[in-house]
C-alpha positions as CSV (number, residue, x, y, z in Angstrom):
1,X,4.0,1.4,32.7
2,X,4.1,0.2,29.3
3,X,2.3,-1.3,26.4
4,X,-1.8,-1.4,26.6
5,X,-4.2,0.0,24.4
6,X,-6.3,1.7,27.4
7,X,-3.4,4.5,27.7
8,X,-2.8,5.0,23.8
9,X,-5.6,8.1,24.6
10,X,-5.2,9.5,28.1
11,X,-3.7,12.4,29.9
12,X,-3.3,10.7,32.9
13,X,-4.2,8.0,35.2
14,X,-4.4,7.1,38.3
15,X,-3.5,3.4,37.1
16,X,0.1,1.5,37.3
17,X,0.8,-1.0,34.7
18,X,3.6,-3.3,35.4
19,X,5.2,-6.2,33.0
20,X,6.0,-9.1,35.3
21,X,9.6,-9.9,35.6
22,X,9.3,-13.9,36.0
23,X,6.3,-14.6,33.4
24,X,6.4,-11.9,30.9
25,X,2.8,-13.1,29.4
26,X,0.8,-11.5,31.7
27,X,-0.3,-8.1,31.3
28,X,-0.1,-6.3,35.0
29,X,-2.1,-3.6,36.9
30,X,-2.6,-2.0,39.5
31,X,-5.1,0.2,41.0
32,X,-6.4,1.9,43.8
33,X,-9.7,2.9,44.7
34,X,-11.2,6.3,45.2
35,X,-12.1,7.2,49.0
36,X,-16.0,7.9,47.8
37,X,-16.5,4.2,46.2
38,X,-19.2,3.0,46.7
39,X,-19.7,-1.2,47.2
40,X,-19.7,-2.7,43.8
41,X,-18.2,-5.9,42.6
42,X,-15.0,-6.4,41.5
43,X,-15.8,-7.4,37.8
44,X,-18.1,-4.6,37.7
45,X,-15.1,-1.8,38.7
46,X,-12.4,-3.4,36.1
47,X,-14.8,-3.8,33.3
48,X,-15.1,0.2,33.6
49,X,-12.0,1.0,34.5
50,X,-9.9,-1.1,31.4
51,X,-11.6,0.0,28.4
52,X,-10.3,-2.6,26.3
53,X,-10.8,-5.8,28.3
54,X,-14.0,-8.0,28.5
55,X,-15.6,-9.0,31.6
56,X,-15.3,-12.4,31.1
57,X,-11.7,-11.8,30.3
58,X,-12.1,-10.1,34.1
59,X,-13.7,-12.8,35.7
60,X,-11.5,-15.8,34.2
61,X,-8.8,-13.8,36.0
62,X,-10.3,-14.2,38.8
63,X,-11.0,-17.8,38.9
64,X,-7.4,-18.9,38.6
65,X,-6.5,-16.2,41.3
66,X,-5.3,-13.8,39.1
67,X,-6.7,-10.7,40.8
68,X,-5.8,-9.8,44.5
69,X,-7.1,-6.9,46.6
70,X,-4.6,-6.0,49.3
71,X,-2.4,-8.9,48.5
72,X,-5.3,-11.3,48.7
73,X,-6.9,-13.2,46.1
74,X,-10.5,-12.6,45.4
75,X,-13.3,-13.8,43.6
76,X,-15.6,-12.1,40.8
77,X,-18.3,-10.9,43.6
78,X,-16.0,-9.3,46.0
79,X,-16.8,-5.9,46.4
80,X,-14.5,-3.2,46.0
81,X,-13.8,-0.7,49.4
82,X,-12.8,2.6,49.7
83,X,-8.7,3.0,49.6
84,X,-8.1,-1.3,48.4
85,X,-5.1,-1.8,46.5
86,X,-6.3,-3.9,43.4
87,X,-3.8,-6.2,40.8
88,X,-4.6,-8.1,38.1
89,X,-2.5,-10.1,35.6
90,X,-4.3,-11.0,32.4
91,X,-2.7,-13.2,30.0
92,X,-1.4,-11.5,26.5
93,X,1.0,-12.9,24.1
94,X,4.3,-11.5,25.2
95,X,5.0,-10.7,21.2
96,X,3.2,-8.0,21.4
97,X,5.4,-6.3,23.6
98,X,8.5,-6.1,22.3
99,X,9.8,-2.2,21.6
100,X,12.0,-2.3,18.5
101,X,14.8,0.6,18.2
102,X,13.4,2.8,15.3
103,X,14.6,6.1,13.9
104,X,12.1,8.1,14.4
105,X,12.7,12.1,15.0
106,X,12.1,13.6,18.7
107,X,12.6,16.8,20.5
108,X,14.2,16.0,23.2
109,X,14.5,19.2,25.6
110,X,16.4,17.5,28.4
111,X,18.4,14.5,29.1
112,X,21.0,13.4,31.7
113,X,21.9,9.9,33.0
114,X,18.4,9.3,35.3
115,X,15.7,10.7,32.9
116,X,15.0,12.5,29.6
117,X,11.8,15.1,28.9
118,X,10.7,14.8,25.6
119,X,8.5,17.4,23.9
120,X,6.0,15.2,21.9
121,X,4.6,16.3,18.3
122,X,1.3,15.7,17.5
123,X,0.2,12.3,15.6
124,X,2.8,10.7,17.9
125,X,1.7,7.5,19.5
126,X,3.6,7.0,23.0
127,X,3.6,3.4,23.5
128,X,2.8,0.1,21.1
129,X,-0.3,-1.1,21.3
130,X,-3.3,-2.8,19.3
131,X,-3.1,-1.2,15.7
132,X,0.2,0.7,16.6
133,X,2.6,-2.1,17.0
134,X,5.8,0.7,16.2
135,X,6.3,4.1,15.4
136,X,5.6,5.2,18.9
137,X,7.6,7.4,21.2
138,X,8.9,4.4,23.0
139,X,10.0,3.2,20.1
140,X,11.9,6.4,19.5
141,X,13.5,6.1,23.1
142,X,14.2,3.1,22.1
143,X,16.6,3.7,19.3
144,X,17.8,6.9,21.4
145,X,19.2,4.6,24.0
146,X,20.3,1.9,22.0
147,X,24.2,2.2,22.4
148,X,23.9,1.9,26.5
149,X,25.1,-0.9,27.9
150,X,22.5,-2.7,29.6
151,X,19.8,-0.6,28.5
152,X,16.4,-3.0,27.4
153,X,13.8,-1.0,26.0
154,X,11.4,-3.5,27.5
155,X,12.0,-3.5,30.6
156,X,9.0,-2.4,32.2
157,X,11.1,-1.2,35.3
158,X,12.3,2.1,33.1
159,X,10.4,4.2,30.6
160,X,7.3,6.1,30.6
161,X,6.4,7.7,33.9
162,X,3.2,9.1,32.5
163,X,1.2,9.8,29.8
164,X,-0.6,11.8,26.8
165,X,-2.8,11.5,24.0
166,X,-1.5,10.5,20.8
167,X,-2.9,13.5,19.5
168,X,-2.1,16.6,22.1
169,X,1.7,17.7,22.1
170,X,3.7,18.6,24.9
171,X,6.3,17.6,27.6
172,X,6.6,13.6,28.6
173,X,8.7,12.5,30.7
174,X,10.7,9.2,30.9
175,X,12.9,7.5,33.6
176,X,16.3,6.0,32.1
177,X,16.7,4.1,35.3
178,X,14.4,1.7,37.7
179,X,15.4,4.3,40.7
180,X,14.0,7.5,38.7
181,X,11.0,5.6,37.2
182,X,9.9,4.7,40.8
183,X,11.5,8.1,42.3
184,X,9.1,10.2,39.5
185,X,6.2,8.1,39.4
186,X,5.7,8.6,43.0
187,X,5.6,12.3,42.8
188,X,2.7,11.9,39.8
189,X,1.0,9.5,42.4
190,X,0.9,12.1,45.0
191,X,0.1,15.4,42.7
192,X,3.0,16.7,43.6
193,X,4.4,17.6,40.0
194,X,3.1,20.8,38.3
195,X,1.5,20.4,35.0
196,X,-0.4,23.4,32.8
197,X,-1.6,22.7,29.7
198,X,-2.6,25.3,27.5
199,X,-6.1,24.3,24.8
200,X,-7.8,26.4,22.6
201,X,-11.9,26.2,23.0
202,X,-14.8,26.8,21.2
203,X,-16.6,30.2,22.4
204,X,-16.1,33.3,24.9
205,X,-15.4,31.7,28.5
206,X,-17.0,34.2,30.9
207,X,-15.0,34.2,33.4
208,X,-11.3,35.0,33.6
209,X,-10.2,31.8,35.8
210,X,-12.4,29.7,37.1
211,X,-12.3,26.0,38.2
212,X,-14.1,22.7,36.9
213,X,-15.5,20.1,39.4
214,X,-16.9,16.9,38.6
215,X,-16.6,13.2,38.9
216,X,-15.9,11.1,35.3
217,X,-16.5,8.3,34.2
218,X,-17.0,6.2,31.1
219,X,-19.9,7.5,29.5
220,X,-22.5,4.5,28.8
221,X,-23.4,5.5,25.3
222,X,-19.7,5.2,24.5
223,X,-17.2,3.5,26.2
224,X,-14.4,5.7,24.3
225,X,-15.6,9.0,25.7
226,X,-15.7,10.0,29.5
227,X,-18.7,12.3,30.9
228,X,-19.0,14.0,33.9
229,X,-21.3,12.7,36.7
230,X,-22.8,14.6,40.2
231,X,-21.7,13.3,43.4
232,X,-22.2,10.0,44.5
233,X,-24.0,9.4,41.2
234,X,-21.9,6.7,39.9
235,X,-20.4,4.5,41.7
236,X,-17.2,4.4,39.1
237,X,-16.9,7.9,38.8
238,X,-13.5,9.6,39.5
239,X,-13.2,12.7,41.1
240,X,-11.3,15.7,38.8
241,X,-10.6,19.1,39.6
242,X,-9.4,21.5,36.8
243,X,-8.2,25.2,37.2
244,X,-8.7,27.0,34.3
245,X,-7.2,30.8,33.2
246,X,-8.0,32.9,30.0
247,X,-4.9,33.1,28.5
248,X,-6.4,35.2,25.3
249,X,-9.8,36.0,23.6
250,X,-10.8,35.7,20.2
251,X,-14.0,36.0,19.2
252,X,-15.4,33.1,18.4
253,X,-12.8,30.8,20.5
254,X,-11.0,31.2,23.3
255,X,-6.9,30.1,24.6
256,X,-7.4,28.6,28.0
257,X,-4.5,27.4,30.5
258,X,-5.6,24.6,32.2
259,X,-3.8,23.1,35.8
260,X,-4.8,19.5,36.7
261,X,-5.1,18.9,40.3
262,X,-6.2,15.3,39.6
263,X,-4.9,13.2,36.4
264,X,-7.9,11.3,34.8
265,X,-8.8,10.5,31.3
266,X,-9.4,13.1,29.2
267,X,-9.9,15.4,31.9
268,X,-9.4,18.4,30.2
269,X,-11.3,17.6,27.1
270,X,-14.2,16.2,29.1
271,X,-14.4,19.2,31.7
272,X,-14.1,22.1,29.2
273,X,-16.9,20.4,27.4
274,X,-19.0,20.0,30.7
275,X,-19.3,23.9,31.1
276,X,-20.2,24.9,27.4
277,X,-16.6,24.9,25.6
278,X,-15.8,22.1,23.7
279,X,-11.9,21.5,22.7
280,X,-11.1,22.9,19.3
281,X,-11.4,20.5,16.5
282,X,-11.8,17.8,18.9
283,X,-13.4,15.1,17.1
284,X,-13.9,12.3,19.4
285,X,-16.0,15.5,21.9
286,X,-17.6,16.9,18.9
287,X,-15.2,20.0,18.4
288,X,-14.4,19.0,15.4
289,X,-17.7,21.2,13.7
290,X,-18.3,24.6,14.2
291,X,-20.4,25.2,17.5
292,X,-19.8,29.2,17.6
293,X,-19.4,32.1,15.1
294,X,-21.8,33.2,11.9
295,X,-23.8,30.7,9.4
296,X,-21.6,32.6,6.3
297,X,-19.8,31.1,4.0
298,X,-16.9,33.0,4.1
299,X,-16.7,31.6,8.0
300,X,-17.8,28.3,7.3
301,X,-14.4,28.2,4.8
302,X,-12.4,29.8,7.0
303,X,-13.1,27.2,10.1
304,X,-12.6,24.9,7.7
305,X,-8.9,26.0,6.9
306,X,-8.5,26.2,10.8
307,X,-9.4,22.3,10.8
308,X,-7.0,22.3,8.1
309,X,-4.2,23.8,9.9
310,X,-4.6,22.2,13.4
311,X,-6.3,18.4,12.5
312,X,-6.5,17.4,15.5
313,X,-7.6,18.4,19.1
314,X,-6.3,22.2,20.4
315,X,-4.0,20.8,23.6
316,X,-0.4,21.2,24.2
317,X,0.9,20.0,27.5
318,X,2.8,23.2,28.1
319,X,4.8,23.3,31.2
320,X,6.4,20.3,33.9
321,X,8.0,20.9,36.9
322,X,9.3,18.0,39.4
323,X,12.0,16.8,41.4
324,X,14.7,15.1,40.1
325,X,15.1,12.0,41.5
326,X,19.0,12.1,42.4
327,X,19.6,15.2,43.3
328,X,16.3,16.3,44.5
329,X,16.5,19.7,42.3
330,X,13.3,21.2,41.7
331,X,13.6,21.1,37.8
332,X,11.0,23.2,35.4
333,X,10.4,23.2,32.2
334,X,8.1,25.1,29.6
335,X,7.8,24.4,25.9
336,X,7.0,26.5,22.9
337,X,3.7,25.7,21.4
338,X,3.8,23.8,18.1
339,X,3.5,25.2,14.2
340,X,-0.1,23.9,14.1
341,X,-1.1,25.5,17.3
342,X,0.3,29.0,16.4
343,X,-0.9,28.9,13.0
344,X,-4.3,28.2,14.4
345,X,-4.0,31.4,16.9
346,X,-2.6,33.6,14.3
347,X,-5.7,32.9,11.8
348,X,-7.9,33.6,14.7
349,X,-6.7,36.6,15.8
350,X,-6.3,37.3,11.7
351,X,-10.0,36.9,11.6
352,X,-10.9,39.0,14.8
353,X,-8.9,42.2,14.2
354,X,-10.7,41.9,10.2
355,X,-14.5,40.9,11.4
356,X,-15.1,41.5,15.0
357,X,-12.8,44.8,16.0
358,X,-10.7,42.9,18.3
């Protein structure tokens, strides 16, 4: 699940990605469509589903018999069904693959001979990729690993078993061995692992817990942001669920614990924007200006030492619990939020107890 651009920026995806073993310069995915898809063609559904590929890139696939729905090859005007399995293998220059060991500093909270958690810093990339060819997680793994006999770094068969964005922290998870990777990425395939995040958000949530429904999709204005859709609206709209829980209130913002029940692209982001409560400095959603408080100057500088001390969007992937995948333990984990993250909750409640009695 390795190497493409698409999941430099995700939380998760219902989407496999596999280097082929044989020919290693094709590029490999896999997905599986939603139960409520409607009948649209083929080219159509990958063009919105792989951000960084062209159509024509799509449909050249397809006339060499590079793309196969339920193990059948298909042309550019088949139409996608309800539940079909979907591959495609797109040529890529194999170079820009390779995962060189590099020193680069991780917490890792757990490790044994099938997997190791990692508790990602911010700024981190997790995978190379179009403009981050090293200095990524993997390539941190990488030199981790490096003394293990018959460890390969690019061997699509370990690694990653799932993603987040270059710029949230939090707990990832990678499989040392083919067994684990396939063992683990089963349970993400079936929701069966339990993930919270915790985010901070611009304004007073109403209600104490509370959950978010609605179907994403690429938003047509911009292909780098998602939006949320009704029902049956668009036919490449996913469905997402997110349980949300005030964790603490202050003031002007508000610490939120959020539980996927689905895994799609920046689901969290997307939803807590859809009901009025944009992520904290989150630039690509428009967080990243000041959408509640006072018109003062004395607020407008002390937001802007908030942006200051957290640069980049409020999320922390917070907690992970699974099953391991040898000896079927029920593992948990929960990690400490980062400086940045703290520093940001201790100005805000700074400023609350001063100016709003909190």
């Amino acid at each position: 699940m390795e190497n493409n651009e698409y999941f430099e920026d995700i939380e998760d995806a219902d989407v496999e990605e596999i280097v082929d073993q044989e020919q290693d310069i094709y590029e490999h995915f896999r997905f599986v469509v939603d139960k409520g898809q409607t009948l649209v063609r083929i080219d159509k559904y990958l063009v919105n589903c792989m951000a960084a590929t062209s159509r024509n890139r799509i449909q050249e696939a397809a006339d060499v018999g590079h793309i196969r729905v339920n193990d059948k090859p298909v042309k550019s005007n088949y139409r996608v069904k309800p539940f079909d399995v979907i591959t495609i293998h797109l040529a890529y220059p194999p170079s820009h693959f390779e995962i060189i060991p590099q020193d680069i500093p991780i917490d890792i909270v757990y490790e044994d001979e099938d997997i190791i958690l990692v508790n990602k810093q911010p700024g981190l990339v997790v995978h190379p990729g179009f403009g981050n060819f090293d200095g990524t997680l993997l390539n941190a793994i990488a030199w981790h690993l490096k003394d293990i006999p018959g460890f390969d770094p690019n061997d699509s068969r370990v690694g990653l078993v799932h993603r987040i964005d270059k710029d949230t922290s939090g707990l990832i998870l990678i499989a040392k061995t083919e067994y684990a990777k396939m063992h683990l990425g089963k349970q993400f395939f079936d929701k069966t692992t339990h993930r919270r995040y915790y985010a901070m958000v611009w304004g007073n949530v109403k209600e104490d817990e509370g959950t978010i429904t609605g179907d994403l999709a690429r938003d047509p204005r911009d292909r780098m942001q998602f939006t949320v859709f009704p029902e049956g609206q668009n036919p490449y709209a996913k469905h997402a669920v997110t349980h949300y829980k005030v964790v603490e209130r202050l003031g002007f913002v508000t610490l939120v614990e959020c539980r996927l029940e689905t895994g799609r692209t920046h689901q969290i982001r997307v939803h807590m924007k859809h009901i009025g409560h944009t992520l904290f400095n989150d630039e690509r959603y428009g967080g990243n200006v000041i959408l509640r408080g006072s018109t003062s100057a004395y607020y407008k500088l002390f937001v802007k030492n908030c942006f200051f001390a957290c640069p980049r969007q409020a999320l922390h992937a917070k907690t992970l619990g699974f099953v391991h995948p040898t000896t079927g333990e029920y593992m948990h984990f929960d990690s400490e939020l980062p400086t940045d993250l703290q520093e940001l909750i201790r100005m805000w409640r700074e400023y609350g107890k001063e100016h709003l009695g909190l």
